[in-house]
N, C-alpha and C positions, 0 to 999 in steps of 0.2 A: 677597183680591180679585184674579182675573185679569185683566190689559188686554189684550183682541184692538189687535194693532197693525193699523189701515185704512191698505192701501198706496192711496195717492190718485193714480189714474191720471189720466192729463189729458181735457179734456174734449172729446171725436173729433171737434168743429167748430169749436171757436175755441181749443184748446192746442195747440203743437206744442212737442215736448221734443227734446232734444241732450244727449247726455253722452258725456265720455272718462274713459277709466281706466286706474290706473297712471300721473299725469305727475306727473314729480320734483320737485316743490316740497312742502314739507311744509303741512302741512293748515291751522295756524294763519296761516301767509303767507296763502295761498290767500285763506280766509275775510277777511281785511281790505281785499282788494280785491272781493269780492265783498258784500260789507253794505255798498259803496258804488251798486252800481248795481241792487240790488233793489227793485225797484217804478218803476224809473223806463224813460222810451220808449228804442224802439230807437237812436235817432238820438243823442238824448243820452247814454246807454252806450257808442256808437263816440267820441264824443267825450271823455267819461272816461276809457276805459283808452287811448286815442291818449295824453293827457296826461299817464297817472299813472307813475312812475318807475320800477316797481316790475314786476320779471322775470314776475312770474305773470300778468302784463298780458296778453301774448303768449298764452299759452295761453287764456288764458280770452276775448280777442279772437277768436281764431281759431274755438269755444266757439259763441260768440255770432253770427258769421259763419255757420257750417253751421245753427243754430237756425233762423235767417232764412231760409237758402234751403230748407231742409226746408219751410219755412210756404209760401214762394213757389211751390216745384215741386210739395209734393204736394197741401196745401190749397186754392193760389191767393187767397192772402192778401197781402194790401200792407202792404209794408214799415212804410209812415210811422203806420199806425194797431197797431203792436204793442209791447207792453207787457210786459218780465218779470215773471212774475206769480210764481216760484218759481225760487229759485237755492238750490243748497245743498252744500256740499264735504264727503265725510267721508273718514276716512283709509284710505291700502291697506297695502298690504302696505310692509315695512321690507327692503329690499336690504342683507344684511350683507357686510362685505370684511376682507380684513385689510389693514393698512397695512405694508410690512415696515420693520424700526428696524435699530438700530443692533446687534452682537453676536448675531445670529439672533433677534430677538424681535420682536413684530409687536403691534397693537394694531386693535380693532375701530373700524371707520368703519362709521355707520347710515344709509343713507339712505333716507330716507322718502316715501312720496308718499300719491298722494292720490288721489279719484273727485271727477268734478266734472259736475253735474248742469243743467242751463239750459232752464226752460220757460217759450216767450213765449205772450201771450194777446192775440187779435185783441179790443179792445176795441167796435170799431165791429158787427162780427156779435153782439158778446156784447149790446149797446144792443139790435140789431134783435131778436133773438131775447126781452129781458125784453118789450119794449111787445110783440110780438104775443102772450107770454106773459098780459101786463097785460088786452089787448084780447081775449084766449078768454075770461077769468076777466070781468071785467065783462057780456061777452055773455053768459056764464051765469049770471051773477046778475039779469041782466035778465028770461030766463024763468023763473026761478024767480017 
């Protein structure tokens, strides 16, 4: 049995997405700061990674920064009602080096990064849009 993989693009009124690729931090770091601020509001996210001690903060702050102004400048969406609705890190490409030693000999250094993906969701249009949703579908059951 085949599985078509569904790339799930965001939704062109209430998603706006941000991602970087190729930043040095390996992939499993990444992700333990990020399964921390998945599903929760914008405000509280700047909050968390302000606090949390951990290098990949920075980058994934920064992430979540341009996410926001993306929704502001092109959608015109407000800050305080957006919600990450999808985050997710997978790994890039491996930078190899040699390290050089002792007697001409040298040994490999890997370092690895990562893709890191951040899509917020205005939660307040997504409300307005089900009830007028709600309210077509009722009015059509009423002529019926």
């Amino acid at each position: 049995m085949i599985m078509e993989k569904k790339n799930r693009k965001p939704n062109q009124y209430t998603e706006v997405a941000a991602s970087s690729q190729h930043i040095c931090i390996s992939a499993h770091k990444a992700r333990r700061v990020i399964d921390q601020i998945r599903g929760r509001s914008y405000e509280e996210t700047l909050m968390i990674l302000e606090l949390m001690p951990y290098r990949a903060c920075y980058d994934i702050l920064k992430l979540v920064y341009s996410a926001a102004a993306n929704a502001n400048h092109n959608k015109g969406l407000n800050e305080t009602s957006l919600i990450i609705s999808k985050a997710e890190v997978n790994e890039g490409t491996t930078v190899k080096k040699l390290k050089p030693r002792a007697r001409g000999r040298s040994y490999p250094i890997r370092r690895s990064t990562c893709h890191i993906t951040i899509v917020l969701k205005d939660i307040s249009v997504d409300e307005q849009m089900n009830n007028s949703n709600i309210d077509k579908r009722k009015k059509q059951l009423r002529n019926i």
